[in-house]
C-alpha positions as CSV (number, residue, x, y, z in Angstrom):
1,X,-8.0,23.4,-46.7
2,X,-8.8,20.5,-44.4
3,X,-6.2,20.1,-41.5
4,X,-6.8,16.5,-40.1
5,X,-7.8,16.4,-36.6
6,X,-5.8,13.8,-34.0
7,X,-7.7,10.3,-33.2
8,X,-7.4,9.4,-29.5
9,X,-7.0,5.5,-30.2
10,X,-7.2,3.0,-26.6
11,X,-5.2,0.9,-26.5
12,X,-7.4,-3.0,-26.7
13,X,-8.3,-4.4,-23.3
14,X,-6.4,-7.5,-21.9
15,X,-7.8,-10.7,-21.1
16,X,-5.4,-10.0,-17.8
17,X,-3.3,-7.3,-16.4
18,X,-0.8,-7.8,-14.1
19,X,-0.1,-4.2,-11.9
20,X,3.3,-4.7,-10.3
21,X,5.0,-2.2,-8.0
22,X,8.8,-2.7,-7.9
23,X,11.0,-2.5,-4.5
24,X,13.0,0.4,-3.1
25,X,15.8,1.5,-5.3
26,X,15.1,-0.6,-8.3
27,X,14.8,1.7,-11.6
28,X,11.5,2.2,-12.6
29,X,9.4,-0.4,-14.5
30,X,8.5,-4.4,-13.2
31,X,12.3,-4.6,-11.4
32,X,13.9,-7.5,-10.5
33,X,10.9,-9.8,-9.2
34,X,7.9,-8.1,-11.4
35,X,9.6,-9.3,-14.7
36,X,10.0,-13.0,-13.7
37,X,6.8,-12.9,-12.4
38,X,5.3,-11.4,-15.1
39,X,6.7,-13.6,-17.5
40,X,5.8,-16.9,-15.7
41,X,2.3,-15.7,-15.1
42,X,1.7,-14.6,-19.1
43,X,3.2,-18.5,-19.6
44,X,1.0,-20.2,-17.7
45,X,-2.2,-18.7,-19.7
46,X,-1.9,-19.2,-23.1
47,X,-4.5,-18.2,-25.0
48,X,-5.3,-15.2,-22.7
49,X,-3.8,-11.9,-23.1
50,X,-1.7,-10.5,-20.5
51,X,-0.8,-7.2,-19.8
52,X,1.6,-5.6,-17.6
53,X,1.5,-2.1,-16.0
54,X,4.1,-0.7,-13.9
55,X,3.1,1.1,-11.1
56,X,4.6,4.9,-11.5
57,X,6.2,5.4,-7.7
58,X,9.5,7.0,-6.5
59,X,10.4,3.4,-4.5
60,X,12.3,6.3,-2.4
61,X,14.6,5.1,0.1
62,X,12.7,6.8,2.6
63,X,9.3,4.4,2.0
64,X,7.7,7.2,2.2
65,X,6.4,6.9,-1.4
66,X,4.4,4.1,-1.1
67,X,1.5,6.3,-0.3
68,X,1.6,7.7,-3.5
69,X,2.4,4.3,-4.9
70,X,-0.9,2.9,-3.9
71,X,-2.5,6.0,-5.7
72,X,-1.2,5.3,-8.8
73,X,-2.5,1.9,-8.7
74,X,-5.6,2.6,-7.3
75,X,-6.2,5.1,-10.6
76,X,-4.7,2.6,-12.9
77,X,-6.9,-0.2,-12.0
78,X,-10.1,1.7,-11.4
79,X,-9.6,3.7,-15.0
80,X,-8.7,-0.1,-16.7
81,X,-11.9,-1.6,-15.5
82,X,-13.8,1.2,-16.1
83,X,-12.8,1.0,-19.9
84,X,-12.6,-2.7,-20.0
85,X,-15.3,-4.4,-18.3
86,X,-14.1,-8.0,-18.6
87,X,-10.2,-7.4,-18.1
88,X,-9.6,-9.3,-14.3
89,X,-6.4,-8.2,-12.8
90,X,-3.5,-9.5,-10.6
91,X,-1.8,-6.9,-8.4
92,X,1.8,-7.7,-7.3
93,X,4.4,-6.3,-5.2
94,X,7.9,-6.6,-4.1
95,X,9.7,-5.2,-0.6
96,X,8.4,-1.7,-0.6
97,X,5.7,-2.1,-3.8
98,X,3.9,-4.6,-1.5
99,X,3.5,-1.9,1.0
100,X,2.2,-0.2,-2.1
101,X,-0.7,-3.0,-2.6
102,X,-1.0,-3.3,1.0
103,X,-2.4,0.2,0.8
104,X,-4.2,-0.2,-2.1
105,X,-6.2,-2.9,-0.7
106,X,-7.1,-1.2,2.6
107,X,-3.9,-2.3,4.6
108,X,-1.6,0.1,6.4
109,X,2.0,-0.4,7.5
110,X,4.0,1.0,10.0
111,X,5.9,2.3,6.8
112,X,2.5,4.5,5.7
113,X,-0.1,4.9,6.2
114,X,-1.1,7.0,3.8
115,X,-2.3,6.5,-0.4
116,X,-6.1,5.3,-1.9
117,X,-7.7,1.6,-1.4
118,X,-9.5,0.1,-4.4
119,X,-13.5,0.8,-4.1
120,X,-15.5,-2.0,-3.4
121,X,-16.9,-2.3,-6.9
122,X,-13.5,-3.5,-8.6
123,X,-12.7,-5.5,-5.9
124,X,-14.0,-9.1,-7.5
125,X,-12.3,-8.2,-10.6
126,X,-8.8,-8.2,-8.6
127,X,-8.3,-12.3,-8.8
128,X,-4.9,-12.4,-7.3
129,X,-3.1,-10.6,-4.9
130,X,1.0,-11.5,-4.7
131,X,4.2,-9.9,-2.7
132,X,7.4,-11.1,-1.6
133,X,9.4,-9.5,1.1
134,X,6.2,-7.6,2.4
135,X,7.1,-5.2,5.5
136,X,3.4,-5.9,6.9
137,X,5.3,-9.1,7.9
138,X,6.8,-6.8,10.8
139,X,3.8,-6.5,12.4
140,X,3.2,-10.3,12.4
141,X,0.5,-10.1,10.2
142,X,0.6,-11.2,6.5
143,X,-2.6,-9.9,3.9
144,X,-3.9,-13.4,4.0
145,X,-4.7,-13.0,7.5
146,X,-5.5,-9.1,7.2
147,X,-7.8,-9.1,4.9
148,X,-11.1,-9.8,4.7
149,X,-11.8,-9.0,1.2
150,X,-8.4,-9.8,-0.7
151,X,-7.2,-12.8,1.8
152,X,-8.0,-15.9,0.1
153,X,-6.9,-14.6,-2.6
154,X,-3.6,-13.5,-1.6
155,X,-0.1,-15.1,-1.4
156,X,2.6,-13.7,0.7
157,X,6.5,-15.0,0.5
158,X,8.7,-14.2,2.6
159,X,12.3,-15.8,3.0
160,X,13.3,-17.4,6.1
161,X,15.8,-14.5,7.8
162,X,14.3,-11.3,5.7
163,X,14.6,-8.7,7.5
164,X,12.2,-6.8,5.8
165,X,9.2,-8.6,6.2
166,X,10.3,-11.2,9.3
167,X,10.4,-9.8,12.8
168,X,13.7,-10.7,14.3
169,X,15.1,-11.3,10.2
170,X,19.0,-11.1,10.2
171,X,20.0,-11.9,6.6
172,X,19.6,-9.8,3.8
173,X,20.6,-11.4,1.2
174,X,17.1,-13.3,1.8
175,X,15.6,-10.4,0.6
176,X,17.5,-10.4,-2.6
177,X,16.5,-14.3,-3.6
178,X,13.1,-14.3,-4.3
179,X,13.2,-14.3,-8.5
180,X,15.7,-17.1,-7.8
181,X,14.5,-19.3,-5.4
182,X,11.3,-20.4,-7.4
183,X,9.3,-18.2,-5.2
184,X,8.1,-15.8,-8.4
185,X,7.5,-19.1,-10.5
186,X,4.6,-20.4,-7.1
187,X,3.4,-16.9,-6.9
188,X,2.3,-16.8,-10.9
189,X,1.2,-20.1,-10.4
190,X,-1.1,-19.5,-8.0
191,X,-2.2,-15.9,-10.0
192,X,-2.9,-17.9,-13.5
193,X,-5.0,-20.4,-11.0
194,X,-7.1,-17.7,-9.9
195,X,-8.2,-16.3,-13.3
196,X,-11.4,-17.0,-14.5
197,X,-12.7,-18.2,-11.3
C-alpha cells in the first residue's frame, strides 16, 4: 500500500512585499494605517505583484514588544530574500510598529532598545522605508536623519501636535488622522517610486 507523502509547496515570490507593523492596541494584521497604505502602494504598481506581510508583535501597551517586533521582521525579510532573490521590499510602520522598524534598521528608541537589525546584505533590497507617528520623533531625530543606510530612502510623517512622535505634542487625535489625512496615500507614493531603482 502506498500512503502519499505531504509536498511542502512555497508560496511564489512577489515582485514586492510590503512588511507593515501595526500600532499599539490595534488587532493583529496591517491595522488601521497598514491597509490603506498597502492598498495605495499595490495601486500605484500595476503590473508588479505585491505582497503584504504582517509583522507578528504583541503591539502591548507597555511598548515593550517592539523588541520582539523587530525580530519578527528581521526573520521574515531575511527568510523572503533568501528564497526570493529578486523580491525588493518596503518596510512600514505605524506609532509603536515604527519603533518596530526603527529597530529593525539599527535605530533604538527611548521605548527599546532591544530586538534584531537587518544584515547588511538585504539591506539594498529594502527600497523604502515608511512610518507615521514614529516615537524616535521624541528624541528630535527622524530615520531620515538617523540613518546612514536607510535615510534617503525613508519617509517619516508625523502630524503637527502628535504627541507620540512630536516633543512638546498636545493633541491626540493627530495621532489618529494619518489614513485620513492623505498622509498614507504620499507615503505609498513615495514607496512605488522607489521600486526598481
Amino acid at each position: 500500500m502506498l500512503i502519499p507523502t505531504a509536498v511542502a509547496t512555497a508560496a511564489p515570490c512577489s515582485d514586492v512585499e510590503i512588511a507593515y507593523a501595526r500600532g499599539t492596541g490595534e488587532f493583529p494584521g496591517l491595522g488601521i494605517t497598514g491597509g490603506p497604505f498597502a492598498s495605495s502602494v499595490t495601486s500605484q504598481l500595476p503590473g508588479r505583484s505585491v505582497s503584504t506581510y504582517a509583522v507578528n508583535y504583541a503591539a502591548s501597551y507597555g511598548q515593550t514588544s517592539a523588541g520582539p517586533g523587530s525580530r519578527d521582521l528581521v526573520a521574515r525579510v531575511t527568510s523572503v530574500a533568501a528564497a526570493c532573490p529578486d523580491t525588493e521590499f518596503i518596510l512600514g510602520g505605524y506609532s509603536q510598529g515604527a519603533t518596530v522598524v526603527s529597530n529593525a534598521i539599527g535605530l533604538r528608541t527611548p521605548s527599546s532598545f532591544t530586538g534584531a537589525v537587518l544584515p547588511a546584505d538585504v539591506a539594498s533590497r529594502v527600497k523604502a522605508v515608511v512610518v507615521f507617528g514614529n516615537p524616535l520623533g521624541l528624541t528630535r531625530q527622524t530615520i531620515e536623519s538617523a540613518s546612514a543606510t536607510y535615510g534617503s530612502r525613508a519617509r517619516s510623517f508625523c502630524n503637527f501636535g502628535d504627541p507620540v512622535c512630536q516633543l512638546g505634542g498636545f493633541n491626540s487625535f493627530a495621532h489618529l488622522t494619518y489614513a485620513t489625512n492623505g498622509s498614507t496615500t504620499q507615503g505609498a507614493t513615495f514607496a512605488a517610486s522607489m521600486i526598481g531603482t
